[in-house]
C-alpha atoms as an extended CHARMM CRD file, in Angstrom:
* protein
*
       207  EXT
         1         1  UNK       CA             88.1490000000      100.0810000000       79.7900000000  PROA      1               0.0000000000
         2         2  UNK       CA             84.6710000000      100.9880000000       79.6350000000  PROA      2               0.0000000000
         3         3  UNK       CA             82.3440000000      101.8370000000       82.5870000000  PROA      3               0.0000000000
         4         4  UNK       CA             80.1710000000       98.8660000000       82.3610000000  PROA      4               0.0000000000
         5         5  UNK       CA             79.8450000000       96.6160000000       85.2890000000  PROA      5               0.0000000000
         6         6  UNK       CA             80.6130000000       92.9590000000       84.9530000000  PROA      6               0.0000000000
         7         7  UNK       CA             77.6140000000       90.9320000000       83.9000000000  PROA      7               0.0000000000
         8         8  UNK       CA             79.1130000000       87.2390000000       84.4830000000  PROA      8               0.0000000000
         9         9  UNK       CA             77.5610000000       84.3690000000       82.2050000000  PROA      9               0.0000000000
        10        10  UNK       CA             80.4010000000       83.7720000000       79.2690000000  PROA      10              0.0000000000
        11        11  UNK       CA             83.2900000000       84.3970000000       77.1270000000  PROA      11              0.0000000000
        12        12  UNK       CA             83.8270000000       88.1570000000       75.9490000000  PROA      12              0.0000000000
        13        13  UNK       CA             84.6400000000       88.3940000000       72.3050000000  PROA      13              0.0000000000
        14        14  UNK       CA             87.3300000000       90.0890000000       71.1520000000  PROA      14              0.0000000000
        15        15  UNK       CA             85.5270000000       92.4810000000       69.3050000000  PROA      15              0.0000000000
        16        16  UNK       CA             82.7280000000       92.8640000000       72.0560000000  PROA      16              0.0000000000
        17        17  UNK       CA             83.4880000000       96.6450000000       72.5350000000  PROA      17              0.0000000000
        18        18  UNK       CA             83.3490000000       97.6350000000       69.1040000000  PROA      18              0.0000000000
        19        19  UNK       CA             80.5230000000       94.9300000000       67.9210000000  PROA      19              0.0000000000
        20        20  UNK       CA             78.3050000000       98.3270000000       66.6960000000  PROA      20              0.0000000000
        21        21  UNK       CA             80.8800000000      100.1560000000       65.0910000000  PROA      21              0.0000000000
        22        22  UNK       CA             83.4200000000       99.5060000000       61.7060000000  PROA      22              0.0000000000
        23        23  UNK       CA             85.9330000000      101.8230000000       62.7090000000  PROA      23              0.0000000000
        24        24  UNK       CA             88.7560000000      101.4680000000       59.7190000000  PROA      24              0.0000000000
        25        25  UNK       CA             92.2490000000      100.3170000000       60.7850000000  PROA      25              0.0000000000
        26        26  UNK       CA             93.7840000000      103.2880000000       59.9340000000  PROA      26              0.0000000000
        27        27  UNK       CA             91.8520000000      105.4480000000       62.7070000000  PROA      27              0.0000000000
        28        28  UNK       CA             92.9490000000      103.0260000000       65.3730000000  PROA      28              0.0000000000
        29        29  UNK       CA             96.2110000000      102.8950000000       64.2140000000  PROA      29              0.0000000000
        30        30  UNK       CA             96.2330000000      106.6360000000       64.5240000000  PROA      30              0.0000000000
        31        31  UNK       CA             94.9030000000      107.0470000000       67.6640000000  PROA      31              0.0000000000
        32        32  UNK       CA             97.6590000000      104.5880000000       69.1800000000  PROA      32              0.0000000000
        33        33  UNK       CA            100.1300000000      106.6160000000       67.6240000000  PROA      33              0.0000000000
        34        34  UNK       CA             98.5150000000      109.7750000000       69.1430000000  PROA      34              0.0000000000
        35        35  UNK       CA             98.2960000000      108.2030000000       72.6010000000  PROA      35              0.0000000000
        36        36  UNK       CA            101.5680000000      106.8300000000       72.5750000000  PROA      36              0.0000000000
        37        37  UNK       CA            102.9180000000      110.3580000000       71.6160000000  PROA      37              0.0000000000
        38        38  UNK       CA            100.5210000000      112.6230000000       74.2830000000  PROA      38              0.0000000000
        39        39  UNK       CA             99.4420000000      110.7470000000       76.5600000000  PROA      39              0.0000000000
        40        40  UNK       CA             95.4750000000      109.4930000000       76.7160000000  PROA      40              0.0000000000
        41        41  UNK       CA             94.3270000000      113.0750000000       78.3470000000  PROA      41              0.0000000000
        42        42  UNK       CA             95.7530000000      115.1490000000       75.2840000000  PROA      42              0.0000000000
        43        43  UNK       CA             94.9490000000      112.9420000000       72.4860000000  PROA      43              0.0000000000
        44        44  UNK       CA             91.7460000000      114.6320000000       70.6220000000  PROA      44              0.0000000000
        45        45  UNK       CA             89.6690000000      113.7890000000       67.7860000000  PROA      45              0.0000000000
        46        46  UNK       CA             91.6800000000      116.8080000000       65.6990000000  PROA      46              0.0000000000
        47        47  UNK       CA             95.1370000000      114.7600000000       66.2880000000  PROA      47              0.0000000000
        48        48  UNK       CA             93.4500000000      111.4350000000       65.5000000000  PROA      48              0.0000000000
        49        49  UNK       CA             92.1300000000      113.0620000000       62.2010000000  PROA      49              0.0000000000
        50        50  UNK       CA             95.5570000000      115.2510000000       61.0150000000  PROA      50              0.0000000000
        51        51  UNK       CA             97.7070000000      111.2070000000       61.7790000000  PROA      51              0.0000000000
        52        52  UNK       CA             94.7970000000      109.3740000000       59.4750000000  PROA      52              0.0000000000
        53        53  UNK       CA             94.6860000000      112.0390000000       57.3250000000  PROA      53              0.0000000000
        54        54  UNK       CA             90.6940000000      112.2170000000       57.0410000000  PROA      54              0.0000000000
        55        55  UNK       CA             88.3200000000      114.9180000000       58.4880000000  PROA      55              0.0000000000
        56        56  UNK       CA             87.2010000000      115.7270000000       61.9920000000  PROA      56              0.0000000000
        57        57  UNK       CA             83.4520000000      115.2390000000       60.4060000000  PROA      57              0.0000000000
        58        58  UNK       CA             84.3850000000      111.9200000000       59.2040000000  PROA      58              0.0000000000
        59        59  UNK       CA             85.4140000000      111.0790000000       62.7210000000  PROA      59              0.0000000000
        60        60  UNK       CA             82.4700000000      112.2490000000       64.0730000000  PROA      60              0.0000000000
        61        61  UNK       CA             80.1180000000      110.2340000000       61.8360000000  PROA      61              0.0000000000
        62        62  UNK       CA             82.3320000000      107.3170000000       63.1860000000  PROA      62              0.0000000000
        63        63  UNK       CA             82.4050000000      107.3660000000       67.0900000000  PROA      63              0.0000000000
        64        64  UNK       CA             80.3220000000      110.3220000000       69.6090000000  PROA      64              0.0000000000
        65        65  UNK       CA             83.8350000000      111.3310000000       70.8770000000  PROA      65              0.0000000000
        66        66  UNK       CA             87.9240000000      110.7770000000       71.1820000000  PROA      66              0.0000000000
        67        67  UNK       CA             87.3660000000      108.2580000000       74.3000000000  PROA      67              0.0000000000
        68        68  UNK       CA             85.8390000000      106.0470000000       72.0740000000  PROA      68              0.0000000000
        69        69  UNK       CA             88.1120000000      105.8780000000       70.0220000000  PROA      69              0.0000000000
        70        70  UNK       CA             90.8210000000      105.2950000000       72.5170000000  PROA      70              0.0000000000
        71        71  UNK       CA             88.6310000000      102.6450000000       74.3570000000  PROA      71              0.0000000000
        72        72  UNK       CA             88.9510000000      100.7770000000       70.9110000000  PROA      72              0.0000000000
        73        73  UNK       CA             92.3700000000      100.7770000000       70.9570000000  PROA      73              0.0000000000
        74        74  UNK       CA             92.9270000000       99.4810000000       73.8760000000  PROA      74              0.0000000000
        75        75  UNK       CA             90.8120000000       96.7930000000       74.0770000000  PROA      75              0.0000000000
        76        76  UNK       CA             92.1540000000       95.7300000000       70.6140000000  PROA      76              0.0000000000
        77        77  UNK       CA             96.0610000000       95.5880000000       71.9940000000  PROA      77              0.0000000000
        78        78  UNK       CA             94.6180000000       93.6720000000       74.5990000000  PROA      78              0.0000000000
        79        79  UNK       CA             92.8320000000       91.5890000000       72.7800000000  PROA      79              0.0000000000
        80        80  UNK       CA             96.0730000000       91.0750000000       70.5720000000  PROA      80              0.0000000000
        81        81  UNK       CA             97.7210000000       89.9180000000       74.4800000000  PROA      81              0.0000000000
        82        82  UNK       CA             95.6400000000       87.4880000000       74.9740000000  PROA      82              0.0000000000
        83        83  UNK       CA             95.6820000000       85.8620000000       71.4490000000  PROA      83              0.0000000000
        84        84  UNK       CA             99.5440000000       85.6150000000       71.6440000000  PROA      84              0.0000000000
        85        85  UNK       CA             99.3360000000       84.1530000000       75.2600000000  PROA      85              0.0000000000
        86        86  UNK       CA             97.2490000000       81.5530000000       74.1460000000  PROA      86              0.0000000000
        87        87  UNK       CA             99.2840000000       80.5410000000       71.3150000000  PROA      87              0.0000000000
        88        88  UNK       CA            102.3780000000       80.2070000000       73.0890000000  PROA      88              0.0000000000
        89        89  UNK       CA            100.9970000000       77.8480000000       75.9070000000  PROA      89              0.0000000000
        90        90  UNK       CA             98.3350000000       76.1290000000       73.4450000000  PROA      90              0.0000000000
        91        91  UNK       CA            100.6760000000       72.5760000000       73.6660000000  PROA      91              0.0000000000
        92        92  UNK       CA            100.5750000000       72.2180000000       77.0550000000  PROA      92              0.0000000000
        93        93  UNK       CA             98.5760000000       68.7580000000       77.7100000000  PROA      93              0.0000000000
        94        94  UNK       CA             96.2910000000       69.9650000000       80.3450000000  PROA      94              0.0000000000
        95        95  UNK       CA             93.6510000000       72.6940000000       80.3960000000  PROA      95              0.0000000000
        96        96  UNK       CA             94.5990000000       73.7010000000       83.9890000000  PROA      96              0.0000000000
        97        97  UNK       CA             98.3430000000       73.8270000000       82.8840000000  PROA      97              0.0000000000
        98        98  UNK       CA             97.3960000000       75.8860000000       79.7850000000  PROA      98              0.0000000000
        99        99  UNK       CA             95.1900000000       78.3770000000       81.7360000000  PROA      99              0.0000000000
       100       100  UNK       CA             97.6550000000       79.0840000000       84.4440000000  PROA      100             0.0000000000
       101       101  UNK       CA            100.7160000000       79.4130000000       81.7650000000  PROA      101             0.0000000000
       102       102  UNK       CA             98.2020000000       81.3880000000       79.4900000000  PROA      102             0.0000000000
       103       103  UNK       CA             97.3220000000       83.8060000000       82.3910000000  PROA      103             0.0000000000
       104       104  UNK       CA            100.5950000000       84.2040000000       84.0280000000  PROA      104             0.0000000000
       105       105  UNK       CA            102.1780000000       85.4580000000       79.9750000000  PROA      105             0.0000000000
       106       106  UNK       CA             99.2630000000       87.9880000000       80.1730000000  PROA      106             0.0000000000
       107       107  UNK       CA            100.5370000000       89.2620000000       83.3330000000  PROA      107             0.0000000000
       108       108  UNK       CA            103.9100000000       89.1680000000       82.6060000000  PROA      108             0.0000000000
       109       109  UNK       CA            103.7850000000       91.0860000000       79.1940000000  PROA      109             0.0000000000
       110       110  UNK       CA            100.5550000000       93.5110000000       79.6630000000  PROA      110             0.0000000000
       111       111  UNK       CA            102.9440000000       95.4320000000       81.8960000000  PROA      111             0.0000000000
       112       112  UNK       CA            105.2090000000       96.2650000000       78.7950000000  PROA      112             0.0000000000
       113       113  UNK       CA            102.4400000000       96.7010000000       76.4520000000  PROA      113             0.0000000000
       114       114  UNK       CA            103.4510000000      100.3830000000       75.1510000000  PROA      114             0.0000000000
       115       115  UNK       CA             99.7320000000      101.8060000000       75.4320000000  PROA      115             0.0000000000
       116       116  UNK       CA             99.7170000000      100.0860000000       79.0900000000  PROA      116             0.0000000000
       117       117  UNK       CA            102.6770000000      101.7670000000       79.6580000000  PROA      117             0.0000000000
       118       118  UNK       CA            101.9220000000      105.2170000000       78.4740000000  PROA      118             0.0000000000
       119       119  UNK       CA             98.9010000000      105.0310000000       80.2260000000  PROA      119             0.0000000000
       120       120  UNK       CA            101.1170000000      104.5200000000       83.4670000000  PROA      120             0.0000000000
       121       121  UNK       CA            104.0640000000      106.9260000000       82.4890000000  PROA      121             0.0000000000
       122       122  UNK       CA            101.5110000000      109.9450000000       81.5550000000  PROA      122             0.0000000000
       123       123  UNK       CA             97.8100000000      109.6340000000       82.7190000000  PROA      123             0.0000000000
       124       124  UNK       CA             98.0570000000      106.5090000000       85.6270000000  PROA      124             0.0000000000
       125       125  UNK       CA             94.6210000000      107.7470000000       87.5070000000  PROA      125             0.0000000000
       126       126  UNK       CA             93.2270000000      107.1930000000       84.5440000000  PROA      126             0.0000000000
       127       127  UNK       CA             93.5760000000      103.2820000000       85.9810000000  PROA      127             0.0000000000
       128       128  UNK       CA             91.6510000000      104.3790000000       89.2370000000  PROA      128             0.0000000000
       129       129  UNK       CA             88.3710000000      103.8240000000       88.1400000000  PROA      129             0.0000000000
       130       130  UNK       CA             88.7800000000      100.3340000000       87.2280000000  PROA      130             0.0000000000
       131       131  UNK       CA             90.3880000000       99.1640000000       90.0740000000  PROA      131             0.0000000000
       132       132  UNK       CA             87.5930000000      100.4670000000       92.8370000000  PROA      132             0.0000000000
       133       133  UNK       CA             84.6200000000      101.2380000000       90.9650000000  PROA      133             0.0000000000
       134       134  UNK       CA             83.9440000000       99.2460000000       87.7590000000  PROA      134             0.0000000000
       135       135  UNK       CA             84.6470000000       96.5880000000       85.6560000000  PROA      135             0.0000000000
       136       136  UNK       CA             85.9520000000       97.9460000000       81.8940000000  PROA      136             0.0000000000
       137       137  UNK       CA             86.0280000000       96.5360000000       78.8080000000  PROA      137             0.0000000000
       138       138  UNK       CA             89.7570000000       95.3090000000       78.8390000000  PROA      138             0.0000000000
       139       139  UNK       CA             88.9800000000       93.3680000000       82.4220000000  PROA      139             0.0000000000
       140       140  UNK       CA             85.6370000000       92.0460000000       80.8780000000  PROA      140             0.0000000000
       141       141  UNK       CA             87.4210000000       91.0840000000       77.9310000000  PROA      141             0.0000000000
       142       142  UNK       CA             90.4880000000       89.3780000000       80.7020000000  PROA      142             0.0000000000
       143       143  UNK       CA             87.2230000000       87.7040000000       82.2520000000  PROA      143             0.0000000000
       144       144  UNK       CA             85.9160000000       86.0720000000       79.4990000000  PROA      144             0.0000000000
       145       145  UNK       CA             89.2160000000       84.5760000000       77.9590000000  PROA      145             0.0000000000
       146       146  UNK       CA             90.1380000000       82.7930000000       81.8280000000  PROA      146             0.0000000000
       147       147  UNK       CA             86.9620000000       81.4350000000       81.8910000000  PROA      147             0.0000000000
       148       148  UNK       CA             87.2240000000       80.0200000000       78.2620000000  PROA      148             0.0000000000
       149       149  UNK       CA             90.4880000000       78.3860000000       79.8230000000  PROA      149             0.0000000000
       150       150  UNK       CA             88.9830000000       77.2160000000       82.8320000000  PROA      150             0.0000000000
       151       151  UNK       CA             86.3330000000       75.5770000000       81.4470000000  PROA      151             0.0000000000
       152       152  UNK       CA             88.7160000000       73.6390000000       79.2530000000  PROA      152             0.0000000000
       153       153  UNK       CA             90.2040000000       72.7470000000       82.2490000000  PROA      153             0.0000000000
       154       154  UNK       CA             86.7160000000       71.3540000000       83.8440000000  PROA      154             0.0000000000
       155       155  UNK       CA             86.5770000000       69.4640000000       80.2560000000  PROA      155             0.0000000000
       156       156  UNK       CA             89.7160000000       67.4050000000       80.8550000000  PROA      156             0.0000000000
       157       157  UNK       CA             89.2820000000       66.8080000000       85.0040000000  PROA      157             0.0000000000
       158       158  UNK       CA             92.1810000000       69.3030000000       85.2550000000  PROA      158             0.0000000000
       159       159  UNK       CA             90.4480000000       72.0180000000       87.1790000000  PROA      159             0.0000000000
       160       160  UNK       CA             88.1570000000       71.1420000000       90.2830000000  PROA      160             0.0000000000
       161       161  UNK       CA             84.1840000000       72.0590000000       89.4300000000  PROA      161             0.0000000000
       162       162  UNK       CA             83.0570000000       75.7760000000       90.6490000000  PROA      162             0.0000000000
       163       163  UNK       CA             80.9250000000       78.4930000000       88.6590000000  PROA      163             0.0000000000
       164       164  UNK       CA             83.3970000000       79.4270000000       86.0490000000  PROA      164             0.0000000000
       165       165  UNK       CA             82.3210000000       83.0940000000       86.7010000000  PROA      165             0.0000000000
       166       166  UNK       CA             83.4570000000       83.3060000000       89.8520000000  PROA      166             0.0000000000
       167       167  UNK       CA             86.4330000000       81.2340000000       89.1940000000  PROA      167             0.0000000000
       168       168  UNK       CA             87.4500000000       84.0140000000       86.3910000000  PROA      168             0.0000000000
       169       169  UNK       CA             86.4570000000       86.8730000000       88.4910000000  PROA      169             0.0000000000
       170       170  UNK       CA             88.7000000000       85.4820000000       91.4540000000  PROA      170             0.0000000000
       171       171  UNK       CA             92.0330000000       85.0800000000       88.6170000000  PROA      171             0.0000000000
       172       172  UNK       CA             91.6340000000       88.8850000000       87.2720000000  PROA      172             0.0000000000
       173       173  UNK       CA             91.2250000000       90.2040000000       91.2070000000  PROA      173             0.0000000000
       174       174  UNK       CA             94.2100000000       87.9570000000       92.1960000000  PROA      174             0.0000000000
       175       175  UNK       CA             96.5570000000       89.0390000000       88.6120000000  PROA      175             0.0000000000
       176       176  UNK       CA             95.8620000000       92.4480000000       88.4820000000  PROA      176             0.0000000000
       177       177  UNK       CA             98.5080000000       93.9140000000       91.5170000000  PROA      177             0.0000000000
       178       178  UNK       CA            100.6720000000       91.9300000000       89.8080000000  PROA      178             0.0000000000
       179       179  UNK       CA            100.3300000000       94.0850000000       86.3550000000  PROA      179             0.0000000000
       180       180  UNK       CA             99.6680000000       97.5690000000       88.0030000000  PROA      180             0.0000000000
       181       181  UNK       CA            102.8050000000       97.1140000000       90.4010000000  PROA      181             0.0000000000
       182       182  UNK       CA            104.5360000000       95.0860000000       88.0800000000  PROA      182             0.0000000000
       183       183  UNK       CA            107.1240000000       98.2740000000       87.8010000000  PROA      183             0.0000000000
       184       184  UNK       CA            108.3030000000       98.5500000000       91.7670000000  PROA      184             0.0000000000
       185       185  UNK       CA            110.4210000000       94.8490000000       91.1660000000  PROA      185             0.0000000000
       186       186  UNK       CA            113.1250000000       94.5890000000       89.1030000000  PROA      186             0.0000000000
       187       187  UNK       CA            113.3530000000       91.9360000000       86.7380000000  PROA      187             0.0000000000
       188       188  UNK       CA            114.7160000000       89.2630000000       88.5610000000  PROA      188             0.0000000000
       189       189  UNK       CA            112.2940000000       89.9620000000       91.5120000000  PROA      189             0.0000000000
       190       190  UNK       CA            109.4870000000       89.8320000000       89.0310000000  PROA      190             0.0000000000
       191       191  UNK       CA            110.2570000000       86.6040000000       87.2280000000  PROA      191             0.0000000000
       192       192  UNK       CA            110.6550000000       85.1590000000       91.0140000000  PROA      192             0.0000000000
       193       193  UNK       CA            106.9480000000       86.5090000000       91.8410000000  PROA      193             0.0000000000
       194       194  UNK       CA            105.9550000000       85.1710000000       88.5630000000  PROA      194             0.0000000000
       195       195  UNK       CA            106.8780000000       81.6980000000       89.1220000000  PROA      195             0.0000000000
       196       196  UNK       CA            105.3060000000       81.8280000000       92.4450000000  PROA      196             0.0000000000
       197       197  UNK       CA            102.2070000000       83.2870000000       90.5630000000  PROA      197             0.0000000000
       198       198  UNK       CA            101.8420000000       80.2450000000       88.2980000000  PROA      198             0.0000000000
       199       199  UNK       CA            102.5630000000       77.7520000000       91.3030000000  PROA      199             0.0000000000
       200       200  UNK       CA             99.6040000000       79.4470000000       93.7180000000  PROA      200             0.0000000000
       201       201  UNK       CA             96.9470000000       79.3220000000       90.3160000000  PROA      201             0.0000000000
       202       202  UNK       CA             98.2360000000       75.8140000000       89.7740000000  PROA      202             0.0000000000
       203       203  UNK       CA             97.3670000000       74.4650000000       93.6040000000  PROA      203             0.0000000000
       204       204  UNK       CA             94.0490000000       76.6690000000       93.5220000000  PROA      204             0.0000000000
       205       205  UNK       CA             92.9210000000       75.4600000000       90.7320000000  PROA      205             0.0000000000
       206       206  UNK       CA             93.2150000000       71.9170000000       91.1830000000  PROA      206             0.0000000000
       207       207  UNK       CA             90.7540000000       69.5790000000       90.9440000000  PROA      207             0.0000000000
């Protein structure tokens, strides 16, 4: 979630956020642990260094600050989402079928993703930002794998022609009350909302 606005014209790669940086594995496994155990506002750059067991100066040379770091994280878990959505709906014979199944998994399991989740439990204005103000890297990174979709979907005749940006833009806006009030349904309410999810995406997209 970084505080860039969206700048359409693409796919997002996963490593987009970090393209500048070779932060090793074990730092970003730390600082999920850290956030996972505190909370985003009380993880620092001295917990991140004590759970990798290197240096706050080694750290420093690394990333300007703990955000950073965090920012990383995130958009890596997501990034992780995505890749597993796709594979699970990457049969399906259509590109419009395998955009709306891909996009309604994301939505269905980004809720449960533990960061995600921590993120709501501990810090949730945190989220704020991103849902009035700008587009971060996570959304960006959301934006860029739909449109990959849809335009696999314009490919086939699936999905009716439109600019693929706005197209992309219009699923994240449409999906994302979906993931940030995912928690006021219960589960059978949510699977119902799901399925009605999938079926509105399905008729939009259409060709």
């Amino acid at each position: 979630m970084t505080s860039q606005r969206h700048n359409s014209g693409g796919a997002v790669s996963a490593r987009a956020a970090s393209a500048d940086r070779d932060i090793p594995v074990e730092v970003l496994d730390a600082t999920r642990a850290a956030v996972l155990a505190v909370g985003v506002r009380r993880t620092t750059l001295t917990d991140v260094a004590r759970r990798a067991g290197v240096s706050r100066m080694t750290l420093y040379r690394l990333v300007p600050d703990v955000t950073t770091l965090i920012l990383e994280v995130m958009t890596r878990e997501f990034a992780a989402l995505i890749a597993e959505s796709e594979r699970i709906v990457r049969r399906r014979r259509t590109g419009r079928a395998r955009a709306v199944a891909a996009t309604v998994e994301l939505v269905r399991r980004l809720p449960e993703a533990p960061l995600f989740r921590r993120v709501l439990d501990v810090d949730p204005e945190l989220l704020l930002p991103y849902l009035t103000d700008r587009l971060g890297a996570t959304q960006r990174l959301a934006i860029g794998h739909v449109r990959r979709l849809l335009a696999d979907g314009v490919a086939d005749g699936s999905i009716r022609r439109a600019d693929l940006d706005v197209l992309a833009v219009t699923v994240l806006f449409a999906t994302t009350p979906f993931v940030v009030s995912a928690r006021l349904l219960d589960d059978d309410q949510r699977a119902a909302a799901l399925d009605e999810l999938g079926r509105m995406l399905d008729s939009w997209l259409a060709s």
